[in-house]
C-alpha positions as CSV (number, residue, x, y, z in Angstrom):
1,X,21.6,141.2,56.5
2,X,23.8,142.6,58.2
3,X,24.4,146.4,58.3
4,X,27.8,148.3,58.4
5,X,26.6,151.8,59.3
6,X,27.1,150.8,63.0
7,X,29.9,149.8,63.2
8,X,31.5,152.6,60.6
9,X,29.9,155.3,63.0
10,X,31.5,153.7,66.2
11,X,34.8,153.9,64.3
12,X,34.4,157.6,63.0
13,X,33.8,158.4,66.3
14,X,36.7,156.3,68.0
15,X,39.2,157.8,65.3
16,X,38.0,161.3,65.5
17,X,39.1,161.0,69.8
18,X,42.2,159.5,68.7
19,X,43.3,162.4,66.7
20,X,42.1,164.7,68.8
21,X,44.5,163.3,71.8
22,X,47.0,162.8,69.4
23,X,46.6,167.2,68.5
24,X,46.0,167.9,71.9
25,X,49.7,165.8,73.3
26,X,51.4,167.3,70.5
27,X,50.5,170.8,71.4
28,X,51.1,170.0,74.9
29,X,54.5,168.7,74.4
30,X,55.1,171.5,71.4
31,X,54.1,174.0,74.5
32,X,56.5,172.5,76.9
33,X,59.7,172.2,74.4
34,X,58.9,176.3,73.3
35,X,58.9,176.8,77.4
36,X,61.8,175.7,78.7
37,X,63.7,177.0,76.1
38,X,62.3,180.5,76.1
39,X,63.3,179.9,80.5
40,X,67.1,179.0,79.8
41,X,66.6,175.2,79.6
42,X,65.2,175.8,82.8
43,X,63.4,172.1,83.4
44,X,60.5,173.5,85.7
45,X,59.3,176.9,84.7
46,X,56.3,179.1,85.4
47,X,53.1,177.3,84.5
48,X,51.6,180.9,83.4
49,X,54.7,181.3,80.4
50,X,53.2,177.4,79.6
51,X,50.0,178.8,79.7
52,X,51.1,181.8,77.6
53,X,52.7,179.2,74.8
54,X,50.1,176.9,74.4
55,X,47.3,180.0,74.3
56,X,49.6,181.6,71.8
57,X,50.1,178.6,69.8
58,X,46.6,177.9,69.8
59,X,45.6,181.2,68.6
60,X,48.2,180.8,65.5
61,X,46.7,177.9,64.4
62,X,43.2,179.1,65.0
63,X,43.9,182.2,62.6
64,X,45.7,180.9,60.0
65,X,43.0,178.1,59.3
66,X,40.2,180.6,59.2
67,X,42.2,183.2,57.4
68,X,43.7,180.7,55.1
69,X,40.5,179.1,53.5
70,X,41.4,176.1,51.8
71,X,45.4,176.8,51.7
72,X,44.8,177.2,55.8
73,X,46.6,173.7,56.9
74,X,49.1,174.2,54.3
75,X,50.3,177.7,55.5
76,X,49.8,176.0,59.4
77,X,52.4,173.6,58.1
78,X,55.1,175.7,57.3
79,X,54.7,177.5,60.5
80,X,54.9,174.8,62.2
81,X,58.3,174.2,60.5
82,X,59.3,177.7,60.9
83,X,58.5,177.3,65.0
84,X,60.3,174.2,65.1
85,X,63.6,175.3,63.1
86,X,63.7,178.4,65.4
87,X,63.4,176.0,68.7
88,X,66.5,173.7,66.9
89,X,68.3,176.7,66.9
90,X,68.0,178.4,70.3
91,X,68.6,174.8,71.5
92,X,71.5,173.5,70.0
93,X,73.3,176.9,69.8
């Protein structure tokens, strides 16, 4: 007979490298919209303030899972909410 557990693990393991690129391009392109707008709309700024951003967004997320226990996503959530409503702001005003 023919056995699923194959199969299901080559899939759990496909799925779990999907959403990590997916996280990781997010935060990179999060990183890069926080950057240029923090340089003046500049188009090319200093890798090291990109480097700054996406350390400082890492760490964030990092604490606010740990510290949040089982409400840790939710409260990661609004922040992320709060980050992008204050980037909306600095960019269209």
């Amino acid at each position: 007979m023919f056995s699923l557990r194959v199969p299901g693990k080559v899939l759990a393991i496909l799925s779990l490298a999907a959403i990590i690129l997916y996280f990781t391009t997010s935060s990179d392109s999060g990183s890069l919209v926080i950057d240029c707008l923090s340089a003046n709309g500049h188009p090319d700024p200093p890798i090291i303030q990109r480097i700054f951003w996406a350390l400082t967004e890492g760490a964030t997320a990092t604490a606010l899972l740990v510290a949040g226990g089982k409400g840790g996503l939710t409260a990661l959530r609004y922040v992320r909410v709060c980050q992008d409503m204050q980037a909306y702001l600095l960019g269209t005003h």
